[in-house]
PDB file of N, CA, C and O in Angstrom, chain B, residues numbered from 101:
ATOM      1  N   UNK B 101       0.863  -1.169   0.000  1.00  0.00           N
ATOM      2  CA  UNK B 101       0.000   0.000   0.000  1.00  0.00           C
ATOM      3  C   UNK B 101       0.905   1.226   0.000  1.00  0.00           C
ATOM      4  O   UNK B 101       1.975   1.147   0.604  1.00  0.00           O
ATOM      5  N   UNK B 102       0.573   2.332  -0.615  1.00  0.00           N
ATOM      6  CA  UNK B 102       1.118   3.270  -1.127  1.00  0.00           C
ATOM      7  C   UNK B 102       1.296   3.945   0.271  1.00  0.00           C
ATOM      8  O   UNK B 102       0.665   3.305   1.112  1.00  0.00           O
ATOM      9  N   UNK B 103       1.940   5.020   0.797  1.00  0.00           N
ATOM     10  CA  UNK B 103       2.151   6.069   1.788  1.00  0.00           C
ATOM     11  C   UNK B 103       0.759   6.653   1.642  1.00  0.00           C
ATOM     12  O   UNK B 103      -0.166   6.462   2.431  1.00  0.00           O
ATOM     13  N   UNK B 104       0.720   7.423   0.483  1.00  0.00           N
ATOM     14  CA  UNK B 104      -0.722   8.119   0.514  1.00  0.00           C
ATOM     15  C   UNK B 104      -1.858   7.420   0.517  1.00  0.00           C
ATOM     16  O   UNK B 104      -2.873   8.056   0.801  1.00  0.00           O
ATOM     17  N   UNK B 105      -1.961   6.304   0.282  1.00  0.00           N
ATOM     18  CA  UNK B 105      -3.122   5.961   0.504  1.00  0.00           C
ATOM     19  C   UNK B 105      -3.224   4.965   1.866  1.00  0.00           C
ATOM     20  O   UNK B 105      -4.306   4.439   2.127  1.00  0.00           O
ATOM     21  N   UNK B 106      -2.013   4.728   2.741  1.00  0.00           N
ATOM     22  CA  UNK B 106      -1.637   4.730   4.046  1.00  0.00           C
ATOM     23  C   UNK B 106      -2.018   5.390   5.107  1.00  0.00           C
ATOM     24  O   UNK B 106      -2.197   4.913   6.228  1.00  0.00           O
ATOM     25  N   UNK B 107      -2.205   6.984   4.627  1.00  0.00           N
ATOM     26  CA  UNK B 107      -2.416   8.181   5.291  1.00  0.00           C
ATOM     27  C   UNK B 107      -3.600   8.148   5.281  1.00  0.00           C
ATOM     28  O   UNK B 107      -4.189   8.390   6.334  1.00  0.00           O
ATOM     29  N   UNK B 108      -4.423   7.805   3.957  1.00  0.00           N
ATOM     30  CA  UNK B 108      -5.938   8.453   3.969  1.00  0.00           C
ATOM     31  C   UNK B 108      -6.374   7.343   4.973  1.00  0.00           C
ATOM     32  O   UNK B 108      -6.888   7.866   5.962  1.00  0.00           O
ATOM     33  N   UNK B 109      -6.344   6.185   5.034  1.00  0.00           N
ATOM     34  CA  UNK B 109      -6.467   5.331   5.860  1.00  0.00           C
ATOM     35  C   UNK B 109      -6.822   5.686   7.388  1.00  0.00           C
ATOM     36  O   UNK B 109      -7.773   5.703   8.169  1.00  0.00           O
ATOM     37  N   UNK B 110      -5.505   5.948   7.314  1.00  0.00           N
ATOM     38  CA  UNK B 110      -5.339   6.025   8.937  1.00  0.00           C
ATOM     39  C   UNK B 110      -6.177   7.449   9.244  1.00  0.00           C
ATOM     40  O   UNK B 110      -6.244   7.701  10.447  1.00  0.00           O
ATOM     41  N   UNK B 111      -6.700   8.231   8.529  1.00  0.00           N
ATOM     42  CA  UNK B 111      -7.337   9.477   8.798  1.00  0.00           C
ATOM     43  C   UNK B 111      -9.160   8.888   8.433  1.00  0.00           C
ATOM     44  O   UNK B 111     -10.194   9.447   8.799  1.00  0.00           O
ATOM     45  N   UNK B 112      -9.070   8.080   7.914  1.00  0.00           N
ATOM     46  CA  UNK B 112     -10.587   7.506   7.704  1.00  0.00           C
ATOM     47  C   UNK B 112     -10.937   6.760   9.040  1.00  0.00           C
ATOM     48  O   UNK B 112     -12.064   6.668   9.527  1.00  0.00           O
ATOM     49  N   UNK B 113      -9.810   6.261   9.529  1.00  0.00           N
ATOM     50  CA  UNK B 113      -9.830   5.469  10.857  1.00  0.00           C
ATOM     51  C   UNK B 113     -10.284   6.487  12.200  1.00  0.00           C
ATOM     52  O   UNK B 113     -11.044   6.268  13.143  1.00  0.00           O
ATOM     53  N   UNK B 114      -9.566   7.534  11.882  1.00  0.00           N
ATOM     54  CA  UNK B 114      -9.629   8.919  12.623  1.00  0.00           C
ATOM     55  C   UNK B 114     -11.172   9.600  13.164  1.00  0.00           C
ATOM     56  O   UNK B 114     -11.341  10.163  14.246  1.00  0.00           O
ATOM     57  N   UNK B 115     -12.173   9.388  12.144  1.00  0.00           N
ATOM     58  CA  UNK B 115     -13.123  10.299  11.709  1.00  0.00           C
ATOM     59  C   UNK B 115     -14.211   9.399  12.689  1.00  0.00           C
ATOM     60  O   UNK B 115     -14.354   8.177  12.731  1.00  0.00           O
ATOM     61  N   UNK B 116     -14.880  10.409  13.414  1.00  0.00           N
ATOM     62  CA  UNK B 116     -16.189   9.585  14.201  1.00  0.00           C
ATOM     63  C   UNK B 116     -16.820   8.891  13.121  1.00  0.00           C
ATOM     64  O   UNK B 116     -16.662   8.960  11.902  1.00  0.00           O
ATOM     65  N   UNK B 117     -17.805   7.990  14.078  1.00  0.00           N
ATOM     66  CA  UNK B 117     -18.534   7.170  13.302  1.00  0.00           C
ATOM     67  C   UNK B 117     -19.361   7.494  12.559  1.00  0.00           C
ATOM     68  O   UNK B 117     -19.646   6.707  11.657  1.00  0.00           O
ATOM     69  N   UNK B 118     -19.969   8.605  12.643  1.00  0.00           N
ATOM     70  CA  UNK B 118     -21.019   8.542  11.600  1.00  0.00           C
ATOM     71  C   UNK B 118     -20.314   9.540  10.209  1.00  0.00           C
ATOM     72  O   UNK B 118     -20.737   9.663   9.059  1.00  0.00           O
ATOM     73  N   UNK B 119     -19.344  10.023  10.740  1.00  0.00           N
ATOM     74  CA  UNK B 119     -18.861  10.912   9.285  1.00  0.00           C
ATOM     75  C   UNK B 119     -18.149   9.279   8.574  1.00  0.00           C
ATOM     76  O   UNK B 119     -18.085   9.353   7.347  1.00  0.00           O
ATOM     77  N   UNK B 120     -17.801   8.343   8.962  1.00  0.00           N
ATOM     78  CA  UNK B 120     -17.329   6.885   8.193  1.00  0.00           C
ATOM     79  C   UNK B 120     -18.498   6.371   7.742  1.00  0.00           C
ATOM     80  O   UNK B 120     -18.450   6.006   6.568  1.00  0.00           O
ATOM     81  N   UNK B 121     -19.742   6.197   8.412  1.00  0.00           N
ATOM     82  CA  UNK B 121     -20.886   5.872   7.786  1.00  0.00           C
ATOM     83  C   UNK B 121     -21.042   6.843   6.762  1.00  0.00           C
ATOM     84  O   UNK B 121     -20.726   6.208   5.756  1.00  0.00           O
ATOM     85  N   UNK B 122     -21.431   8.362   6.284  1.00  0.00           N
ATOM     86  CA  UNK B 122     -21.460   9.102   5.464  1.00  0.00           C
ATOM     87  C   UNK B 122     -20.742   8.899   4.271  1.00  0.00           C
ATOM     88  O   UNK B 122     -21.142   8.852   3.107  1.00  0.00           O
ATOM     89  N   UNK B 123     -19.368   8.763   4.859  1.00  0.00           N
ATOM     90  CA  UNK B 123     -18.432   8.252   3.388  1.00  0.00           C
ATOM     91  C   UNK B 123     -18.521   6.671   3.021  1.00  0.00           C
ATOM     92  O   UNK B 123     -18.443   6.272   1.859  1.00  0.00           O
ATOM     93  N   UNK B 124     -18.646   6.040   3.848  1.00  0.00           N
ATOM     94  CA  UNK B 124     -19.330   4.572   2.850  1.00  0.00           C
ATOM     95  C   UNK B 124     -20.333   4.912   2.240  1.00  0.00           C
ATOM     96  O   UNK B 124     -20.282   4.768   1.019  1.00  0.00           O
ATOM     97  N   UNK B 125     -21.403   5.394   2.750  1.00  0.00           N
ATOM     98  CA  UNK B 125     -22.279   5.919   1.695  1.00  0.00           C
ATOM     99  C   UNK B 125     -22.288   6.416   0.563  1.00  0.00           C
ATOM    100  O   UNK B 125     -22.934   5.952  -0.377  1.00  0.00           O
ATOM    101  N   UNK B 126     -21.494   7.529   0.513  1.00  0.00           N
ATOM    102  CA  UNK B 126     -21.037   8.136  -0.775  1.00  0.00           C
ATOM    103  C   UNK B 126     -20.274   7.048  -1.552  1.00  0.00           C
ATOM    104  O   UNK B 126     -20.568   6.655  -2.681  1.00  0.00           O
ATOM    105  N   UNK B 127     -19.140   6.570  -0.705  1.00  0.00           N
ATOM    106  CA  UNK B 127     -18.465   5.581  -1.424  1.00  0.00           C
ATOM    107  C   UNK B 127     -19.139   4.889  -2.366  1.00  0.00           C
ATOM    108  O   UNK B 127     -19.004   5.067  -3.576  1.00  0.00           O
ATOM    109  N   UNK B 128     -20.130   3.816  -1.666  1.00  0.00           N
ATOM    110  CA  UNK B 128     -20.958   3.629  -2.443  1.00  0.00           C
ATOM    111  C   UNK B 128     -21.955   3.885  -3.507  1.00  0.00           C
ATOM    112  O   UNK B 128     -22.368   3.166  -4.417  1.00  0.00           O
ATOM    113  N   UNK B 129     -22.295   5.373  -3.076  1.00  0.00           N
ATOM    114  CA  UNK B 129     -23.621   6.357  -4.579  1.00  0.00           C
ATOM    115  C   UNK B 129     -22.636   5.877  -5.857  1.00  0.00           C
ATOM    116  O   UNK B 129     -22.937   5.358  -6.932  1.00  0.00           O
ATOM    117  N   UNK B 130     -21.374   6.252  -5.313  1.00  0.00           N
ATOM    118  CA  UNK B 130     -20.832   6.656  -6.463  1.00  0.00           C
ATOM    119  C   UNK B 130     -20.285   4.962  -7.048  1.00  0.00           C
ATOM    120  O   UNK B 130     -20.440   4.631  -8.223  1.00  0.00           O
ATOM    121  N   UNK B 131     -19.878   4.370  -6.380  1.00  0.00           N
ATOM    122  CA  UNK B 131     -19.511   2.871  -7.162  1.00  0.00           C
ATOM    123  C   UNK B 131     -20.863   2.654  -7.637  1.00  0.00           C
ATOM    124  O   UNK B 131     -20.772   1.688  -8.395  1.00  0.00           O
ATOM    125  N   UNK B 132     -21.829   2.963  -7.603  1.00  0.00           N
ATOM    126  CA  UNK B 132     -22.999   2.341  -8.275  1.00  0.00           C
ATOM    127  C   UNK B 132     -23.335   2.850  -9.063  1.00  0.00           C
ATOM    128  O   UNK B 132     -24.044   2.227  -9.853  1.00  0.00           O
ATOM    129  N   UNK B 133     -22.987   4.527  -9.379  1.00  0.00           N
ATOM    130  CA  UNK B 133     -23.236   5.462 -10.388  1.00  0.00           C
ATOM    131  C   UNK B 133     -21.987   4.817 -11.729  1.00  0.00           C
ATOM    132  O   UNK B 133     -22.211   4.680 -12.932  1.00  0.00           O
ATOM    133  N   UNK B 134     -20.550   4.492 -10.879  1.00  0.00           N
ATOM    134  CA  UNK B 134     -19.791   4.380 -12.052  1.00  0.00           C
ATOM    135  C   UNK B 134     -20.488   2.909 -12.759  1.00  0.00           C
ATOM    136  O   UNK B 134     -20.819   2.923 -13.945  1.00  0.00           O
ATOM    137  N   UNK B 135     -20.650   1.776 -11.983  1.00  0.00           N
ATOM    138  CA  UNK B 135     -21.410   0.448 -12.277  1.00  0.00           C
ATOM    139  C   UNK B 135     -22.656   1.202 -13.514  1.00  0.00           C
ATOM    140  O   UNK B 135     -22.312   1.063 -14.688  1.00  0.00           O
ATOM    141  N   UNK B 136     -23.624   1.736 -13.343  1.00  0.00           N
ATOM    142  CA  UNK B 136     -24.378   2.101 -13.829  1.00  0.00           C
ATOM    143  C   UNK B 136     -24.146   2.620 -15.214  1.00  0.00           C
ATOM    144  O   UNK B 136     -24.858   2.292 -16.163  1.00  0.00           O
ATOM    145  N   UNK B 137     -23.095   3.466 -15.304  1.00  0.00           N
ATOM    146  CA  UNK B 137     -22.580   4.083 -16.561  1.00  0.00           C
ATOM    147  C   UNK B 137     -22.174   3.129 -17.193  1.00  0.00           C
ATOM    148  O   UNK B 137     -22.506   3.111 -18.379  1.00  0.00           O
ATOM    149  N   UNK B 138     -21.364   2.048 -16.704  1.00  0.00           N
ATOM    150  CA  UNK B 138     -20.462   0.935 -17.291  1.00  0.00           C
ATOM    151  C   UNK B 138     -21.462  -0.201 -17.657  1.00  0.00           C
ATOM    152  O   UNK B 138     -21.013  -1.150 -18.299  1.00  0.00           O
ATOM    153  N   UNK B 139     -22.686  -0.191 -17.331  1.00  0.00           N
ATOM    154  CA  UNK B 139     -23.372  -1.544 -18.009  1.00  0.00           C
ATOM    155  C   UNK B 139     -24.112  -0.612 -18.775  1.00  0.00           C
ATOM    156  O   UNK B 139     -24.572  -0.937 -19.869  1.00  0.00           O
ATOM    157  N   UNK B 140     -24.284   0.637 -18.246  1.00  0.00           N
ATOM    158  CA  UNK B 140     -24.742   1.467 -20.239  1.00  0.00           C
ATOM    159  C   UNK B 140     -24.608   1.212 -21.097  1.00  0.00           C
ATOM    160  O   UNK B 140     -25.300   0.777 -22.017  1.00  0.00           O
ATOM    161  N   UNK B 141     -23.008   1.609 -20.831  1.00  0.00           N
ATOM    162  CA  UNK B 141     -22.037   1.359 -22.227  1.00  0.00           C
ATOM    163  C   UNK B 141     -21.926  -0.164 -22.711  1.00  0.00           C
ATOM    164  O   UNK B 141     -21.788  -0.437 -23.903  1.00  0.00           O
ATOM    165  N   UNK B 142     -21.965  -0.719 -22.140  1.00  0.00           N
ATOM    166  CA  UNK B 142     -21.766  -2.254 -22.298  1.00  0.00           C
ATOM    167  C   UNK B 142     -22.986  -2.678 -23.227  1.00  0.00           C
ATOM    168  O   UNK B 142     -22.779  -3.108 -24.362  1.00  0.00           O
ATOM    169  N   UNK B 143     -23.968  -2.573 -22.824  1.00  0.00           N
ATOM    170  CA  UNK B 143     -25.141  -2.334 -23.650  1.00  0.00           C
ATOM    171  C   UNK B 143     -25.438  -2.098 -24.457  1.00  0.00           C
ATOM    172  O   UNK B 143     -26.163  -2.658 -25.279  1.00  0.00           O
ATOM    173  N   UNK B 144     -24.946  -1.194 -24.428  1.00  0.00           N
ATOM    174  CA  UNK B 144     -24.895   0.008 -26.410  1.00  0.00           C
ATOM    175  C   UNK B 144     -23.699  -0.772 -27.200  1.00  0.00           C
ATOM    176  O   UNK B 144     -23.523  -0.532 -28.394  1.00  0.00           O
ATOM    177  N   UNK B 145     -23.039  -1.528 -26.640  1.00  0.00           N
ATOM    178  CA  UNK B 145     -21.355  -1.960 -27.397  1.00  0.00           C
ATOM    179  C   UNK B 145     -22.581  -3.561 -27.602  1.00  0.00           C
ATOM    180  O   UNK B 145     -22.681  -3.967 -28.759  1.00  0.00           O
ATOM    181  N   UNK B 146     -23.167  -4.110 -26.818  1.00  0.00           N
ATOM    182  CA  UNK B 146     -23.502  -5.214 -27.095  1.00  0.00           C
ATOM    183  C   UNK B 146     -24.789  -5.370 -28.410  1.00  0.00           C
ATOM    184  O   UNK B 146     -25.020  -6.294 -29.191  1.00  0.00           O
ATOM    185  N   UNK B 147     -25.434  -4.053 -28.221  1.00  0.00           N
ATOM    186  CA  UNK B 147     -26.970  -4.008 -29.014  1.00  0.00           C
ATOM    187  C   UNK B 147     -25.931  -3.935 -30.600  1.00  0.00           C
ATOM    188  O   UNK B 147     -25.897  -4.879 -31.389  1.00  0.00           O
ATOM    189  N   UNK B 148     -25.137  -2.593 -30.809  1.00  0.00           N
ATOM    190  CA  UNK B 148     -24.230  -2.394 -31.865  1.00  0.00           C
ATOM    191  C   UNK B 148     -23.853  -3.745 -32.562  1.00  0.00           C
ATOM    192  O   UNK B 148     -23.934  -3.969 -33.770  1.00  0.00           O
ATOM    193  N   UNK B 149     -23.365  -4.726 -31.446  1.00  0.00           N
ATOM    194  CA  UNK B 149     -23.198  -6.075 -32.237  1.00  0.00           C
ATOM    195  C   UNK B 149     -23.836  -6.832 -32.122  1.00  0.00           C
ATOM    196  O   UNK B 149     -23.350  -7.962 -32.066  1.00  0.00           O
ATOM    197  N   UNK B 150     -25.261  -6.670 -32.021  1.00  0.00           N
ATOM    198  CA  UNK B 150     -27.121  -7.855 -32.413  1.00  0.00           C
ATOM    199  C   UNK B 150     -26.517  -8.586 -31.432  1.00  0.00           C
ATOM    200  O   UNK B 150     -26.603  -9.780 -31.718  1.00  0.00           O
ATOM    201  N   UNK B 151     -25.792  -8.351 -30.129  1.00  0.00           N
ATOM    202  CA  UNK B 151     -26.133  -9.113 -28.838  1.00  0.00           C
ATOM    203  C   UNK B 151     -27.246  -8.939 -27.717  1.00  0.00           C
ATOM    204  O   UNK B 151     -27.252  -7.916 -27.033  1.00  0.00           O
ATOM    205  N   UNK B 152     -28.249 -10.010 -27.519  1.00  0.00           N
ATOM    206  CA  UNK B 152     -29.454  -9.231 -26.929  1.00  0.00           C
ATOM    207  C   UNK B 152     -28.964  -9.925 -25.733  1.00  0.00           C
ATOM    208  O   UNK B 152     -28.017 -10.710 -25.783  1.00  0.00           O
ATOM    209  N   UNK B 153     -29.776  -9.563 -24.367  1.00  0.00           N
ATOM    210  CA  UNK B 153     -29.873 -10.034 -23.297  1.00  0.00           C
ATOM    211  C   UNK B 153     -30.358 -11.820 -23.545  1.00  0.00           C
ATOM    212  O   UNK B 153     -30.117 -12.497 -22.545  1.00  0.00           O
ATOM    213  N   UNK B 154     -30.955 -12.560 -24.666  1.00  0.00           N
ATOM    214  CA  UNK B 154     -30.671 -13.698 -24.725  1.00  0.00           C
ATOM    215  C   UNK B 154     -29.973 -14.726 -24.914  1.00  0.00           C
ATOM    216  O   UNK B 154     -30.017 -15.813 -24.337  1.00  0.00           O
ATOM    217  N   UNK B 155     -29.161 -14.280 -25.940  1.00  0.00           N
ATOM    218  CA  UNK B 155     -27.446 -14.456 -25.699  1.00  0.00           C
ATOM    219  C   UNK B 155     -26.482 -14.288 -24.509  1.00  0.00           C
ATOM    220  O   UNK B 155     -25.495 -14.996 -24.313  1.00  0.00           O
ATOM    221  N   UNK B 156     -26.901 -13.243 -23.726  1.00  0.00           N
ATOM    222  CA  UNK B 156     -26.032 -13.281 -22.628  1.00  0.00           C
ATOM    223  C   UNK B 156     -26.479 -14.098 -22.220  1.00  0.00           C
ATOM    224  O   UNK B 156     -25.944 -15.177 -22.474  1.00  0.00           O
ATOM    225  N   UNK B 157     -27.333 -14.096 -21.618  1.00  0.00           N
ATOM    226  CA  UNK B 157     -27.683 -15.450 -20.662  1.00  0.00           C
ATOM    227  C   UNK B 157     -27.644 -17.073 -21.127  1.00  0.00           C
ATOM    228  O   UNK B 157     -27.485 -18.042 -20.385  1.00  0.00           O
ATOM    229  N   UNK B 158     -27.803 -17.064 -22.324  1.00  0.00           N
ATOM    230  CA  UNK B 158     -27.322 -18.435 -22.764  1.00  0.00           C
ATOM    231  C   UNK B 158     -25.802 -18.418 -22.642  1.00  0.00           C
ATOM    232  O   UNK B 158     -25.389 -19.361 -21.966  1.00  0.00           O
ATOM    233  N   UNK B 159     -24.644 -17.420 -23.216  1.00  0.00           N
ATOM    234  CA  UNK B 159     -23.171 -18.114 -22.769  1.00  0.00           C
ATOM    235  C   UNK B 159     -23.002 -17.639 -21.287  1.00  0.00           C
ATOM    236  O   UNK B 159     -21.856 -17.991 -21.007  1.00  0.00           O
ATOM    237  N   UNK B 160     -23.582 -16.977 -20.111  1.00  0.00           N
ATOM    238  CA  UNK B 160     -22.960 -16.952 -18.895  1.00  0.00           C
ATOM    239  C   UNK B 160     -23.952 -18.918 -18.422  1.00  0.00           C
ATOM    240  O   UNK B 160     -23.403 -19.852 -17.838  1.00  0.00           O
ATOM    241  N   UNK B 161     -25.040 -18.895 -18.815  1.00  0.00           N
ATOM    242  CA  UNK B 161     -24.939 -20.517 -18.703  1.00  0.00           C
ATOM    243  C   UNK B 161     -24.563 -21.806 -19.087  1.00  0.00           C
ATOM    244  O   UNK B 161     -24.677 -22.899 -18.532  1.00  0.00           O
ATOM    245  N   UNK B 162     -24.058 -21.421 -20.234  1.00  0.00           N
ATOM    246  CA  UNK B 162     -22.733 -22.523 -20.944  1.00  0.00           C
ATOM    247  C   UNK B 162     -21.381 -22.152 -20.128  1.00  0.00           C
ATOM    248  O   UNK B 162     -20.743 -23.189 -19.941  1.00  0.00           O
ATOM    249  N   UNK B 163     -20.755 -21.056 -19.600  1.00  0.00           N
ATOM    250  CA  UNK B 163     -20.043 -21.196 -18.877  1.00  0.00           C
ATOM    251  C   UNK B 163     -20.040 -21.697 -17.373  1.00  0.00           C
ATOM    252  O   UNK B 163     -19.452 -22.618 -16.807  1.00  0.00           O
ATOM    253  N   UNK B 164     -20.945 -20.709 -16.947  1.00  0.00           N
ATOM    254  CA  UNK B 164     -21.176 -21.619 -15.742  1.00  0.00           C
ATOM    255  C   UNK B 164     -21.901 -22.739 -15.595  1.00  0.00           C
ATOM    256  O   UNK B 164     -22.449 -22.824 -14.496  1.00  0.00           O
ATOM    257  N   UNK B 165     -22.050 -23.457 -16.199  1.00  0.00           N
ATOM    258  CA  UNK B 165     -22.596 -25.181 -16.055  1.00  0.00           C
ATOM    259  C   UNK B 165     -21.658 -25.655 -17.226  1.00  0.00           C
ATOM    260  O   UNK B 165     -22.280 -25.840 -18.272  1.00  0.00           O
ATOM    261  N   UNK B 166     -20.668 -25.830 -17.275  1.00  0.00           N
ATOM    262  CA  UNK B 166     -20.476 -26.106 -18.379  1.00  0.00           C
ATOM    263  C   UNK B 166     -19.428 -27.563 -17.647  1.00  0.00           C
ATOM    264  O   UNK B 166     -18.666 -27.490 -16.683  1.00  0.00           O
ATOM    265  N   UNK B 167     -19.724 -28.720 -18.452  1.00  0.00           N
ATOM    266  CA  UNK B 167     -19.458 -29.807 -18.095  1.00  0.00           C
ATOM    267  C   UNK B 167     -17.663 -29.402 -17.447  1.00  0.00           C
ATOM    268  O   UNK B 167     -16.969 -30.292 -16.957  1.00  0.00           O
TER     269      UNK B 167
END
């Protein structure tokens, strides 16, 4: 682990509890906002190539069951 991100650490460790609850929170808006953007795009890259949501789900179940 980096120094700086050593530091933020130990200053996240620092912070009463509910300002750590606040920033998991945010932490989270925002991992779900970037998630959100990223299966957008994924979407639009998959429709572009006549991949529908029935295809996905047929190869994530040939992979995962797959003898």
């Amino acid at each position: 682990m980096s120094e700086a991100v050593q530091e933020i650490m130990e200053r996240i460790q620092q912070l009463p509890e509910e300002d750590r609850l606040l920033l998991d929170e945010q932490l989270a808006r925002q991992a779900e906002a970037e998630w959100k953007r990223e299966a957008a795009a994924a979407r639009r890259l998959a429709q572009k190539k006549g991949i529908d949501q029935a295809a996905i789900d047929l190869a994530v179940e040939q992979i995962r069951y797959a003898p």
